[in-house]
N, C-alpha and C positions, 0 to 999 in steps of 0.2 A: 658352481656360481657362488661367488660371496656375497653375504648379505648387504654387505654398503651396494654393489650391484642390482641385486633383488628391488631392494629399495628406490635405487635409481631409478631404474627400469618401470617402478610402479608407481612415480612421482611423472613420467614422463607420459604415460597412459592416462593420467587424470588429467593431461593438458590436449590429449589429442582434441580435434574438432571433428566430429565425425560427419558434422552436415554443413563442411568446405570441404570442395574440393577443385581439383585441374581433371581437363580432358583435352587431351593433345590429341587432335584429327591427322592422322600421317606423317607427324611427325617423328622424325626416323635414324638421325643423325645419332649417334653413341654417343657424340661429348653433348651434346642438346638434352636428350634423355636423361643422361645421366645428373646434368646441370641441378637439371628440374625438380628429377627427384631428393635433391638431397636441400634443397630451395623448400620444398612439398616440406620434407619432415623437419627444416629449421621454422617452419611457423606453424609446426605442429597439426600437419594433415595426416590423416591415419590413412587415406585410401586416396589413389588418382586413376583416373580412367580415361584409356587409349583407344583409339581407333583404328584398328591395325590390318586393313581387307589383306593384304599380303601379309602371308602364311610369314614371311625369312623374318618380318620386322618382330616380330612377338621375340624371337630372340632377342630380342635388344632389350627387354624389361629384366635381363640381369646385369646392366651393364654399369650399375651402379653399386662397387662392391658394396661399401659402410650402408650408405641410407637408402638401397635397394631391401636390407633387412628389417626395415621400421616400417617401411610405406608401400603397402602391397598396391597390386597395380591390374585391375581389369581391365580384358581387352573385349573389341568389341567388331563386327565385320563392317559395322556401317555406323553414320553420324544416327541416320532414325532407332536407331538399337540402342547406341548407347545415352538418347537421350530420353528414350522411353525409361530405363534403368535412370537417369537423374529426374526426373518428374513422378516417377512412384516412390522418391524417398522429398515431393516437393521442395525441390530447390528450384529458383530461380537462375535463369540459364543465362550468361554474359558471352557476347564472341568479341574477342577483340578485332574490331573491323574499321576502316575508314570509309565513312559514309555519311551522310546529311545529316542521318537520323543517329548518330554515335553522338554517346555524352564521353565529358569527364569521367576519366575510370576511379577520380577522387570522390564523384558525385554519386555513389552507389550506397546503397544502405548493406555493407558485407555480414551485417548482425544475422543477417537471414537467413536460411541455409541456403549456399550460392555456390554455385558449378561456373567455372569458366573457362572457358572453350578457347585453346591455342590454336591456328594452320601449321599446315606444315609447311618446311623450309622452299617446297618449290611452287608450290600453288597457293599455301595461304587458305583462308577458311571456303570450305564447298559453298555451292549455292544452295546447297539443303540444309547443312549448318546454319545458313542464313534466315533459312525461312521458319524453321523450327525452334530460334531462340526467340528469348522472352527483349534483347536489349541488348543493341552493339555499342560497343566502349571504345574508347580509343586515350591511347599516352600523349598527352600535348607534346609537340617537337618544334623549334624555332631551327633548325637549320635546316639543313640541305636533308638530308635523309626524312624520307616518310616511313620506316619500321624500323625498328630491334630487332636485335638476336630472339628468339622466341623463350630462350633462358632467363633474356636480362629482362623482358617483358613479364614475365611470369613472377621474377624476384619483385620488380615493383610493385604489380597489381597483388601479391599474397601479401607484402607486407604492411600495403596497406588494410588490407583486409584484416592481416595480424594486428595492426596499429587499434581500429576501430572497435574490435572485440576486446584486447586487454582494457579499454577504456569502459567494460562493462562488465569488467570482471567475469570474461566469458571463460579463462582460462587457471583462474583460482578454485577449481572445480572438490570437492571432499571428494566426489564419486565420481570415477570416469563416466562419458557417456556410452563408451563402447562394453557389448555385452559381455559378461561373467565368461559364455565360453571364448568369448575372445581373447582377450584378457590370461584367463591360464593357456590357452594355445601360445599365444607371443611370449609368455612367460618361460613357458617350457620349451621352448621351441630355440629364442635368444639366449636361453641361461643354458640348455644342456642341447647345443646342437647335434652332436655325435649319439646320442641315444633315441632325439626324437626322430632322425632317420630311420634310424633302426625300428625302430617303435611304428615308424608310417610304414615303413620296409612289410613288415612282418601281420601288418593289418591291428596293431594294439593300439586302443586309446591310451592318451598320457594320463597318469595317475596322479593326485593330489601333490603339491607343493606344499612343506610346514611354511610358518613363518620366516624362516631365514632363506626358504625358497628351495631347499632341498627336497629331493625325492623321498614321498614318503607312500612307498608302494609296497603290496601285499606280497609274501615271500613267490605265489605263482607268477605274476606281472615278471618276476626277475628270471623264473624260471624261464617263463616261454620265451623270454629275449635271448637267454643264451641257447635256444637250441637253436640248432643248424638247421 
């Protein structure tokens, strides 16, 4: 890894937002997915979370080669699971829904930490989804159609969301908010991928990064990689 890299890499870590994010309820389609995630890490989400009860869909959280690598992706069997998992890190829950009780998704304060809740492409948000959010949103539309692609819905509502926090210098951060071991994980993991296999392979923690992001490991660490 070169250090203009390294660098990168750790200038793009201080901008993650670690309390926004996406939760896509069955939504399943590969170029959807995919869309999403790489939507997720252009407004700088570090994590989004799926709702995947069928076993084949989990597959699909690799289906985004490039920004499948930046923006990990928990799954989850149920809407009530994986929103118990966003209300133990206190976010406020959005579903995008058409309903009496839906605002302006312009009208939301995204400063907050905020989880927003996609449908899937055939049914759209559950009725437990429903009942277990905090506040349905909806995209104003003046024509014929009443939804979006769940991609192009998800681009609008993050960036605004993105809009609203650069305006508070949510994202000028000195110190990322995600934790140290996270941090060298993604470091080590994105700058020497062919060794941190090996290293997850063989059961070895990854060992210290110098400053220019190279490995700077005890002569054993190297040993026990190369045995067979």
């Amino acid at each position: 890894m070169s250090p203009e890299r390294f660098q990168k890499i750790h200038q793009v870590l201080k901008a993650r937002q670690s309390d926004l994010t996406l939760c896509l309820e069955e939504v399943h389609k590969p170029n959807n997915v995919s869309a999403v995630i790489r939507t997720a890490d252009a407004a700088g989400v570090h994590k989004i979370h799926a709702v995947w009860p069928d076993k084949k869909m989990r597959t699909l959280s690799h289906t985004s080669a490039g920004a499948r690598n930046w923006v990990e992706v928990d799954t989850h069997d149920s809407a009530e699971e994986a929103f118990k998992a966003l209300k133990a890190e206190g976010m406020q829950i959005l579903v995008t829904n058409l309903s009496d009780t839906a605002v302006d998704f312009r009208e939301i304060d995204y400063t907050k930490p905020t989880a927003i809740v996609l449908g899937g492409e055939k049914n759209g948000i559950s009725k437990q989804a429903l009942e277990l959010a905090d506040q349905d949103i909806i995209i104003p539309m003046v024509g014929m159609v009443q939804s979006l692609n769940v991609s192009v819905a998800s681009a609008l509502i993050l960036f605004e969301a993105q809009r609203q926090r650069q305006l508070k210098g949510m994202y000028d951060n000195e110190e990322s908010s995600l934790s140290k071991e996270t941090i060298h994980r993604i470091l080590f993991e994105r700058g020497h991928p062919v060794l941190a296999k090996v290293a997850k392979r063989k059961g070895l923690g990854y060992p210290p990064l110098d400053e220019d992001g190279q490995i700077d490991a005890p002569a054993d660490w190297w040993a026990a990689m190369q045995q067979k």
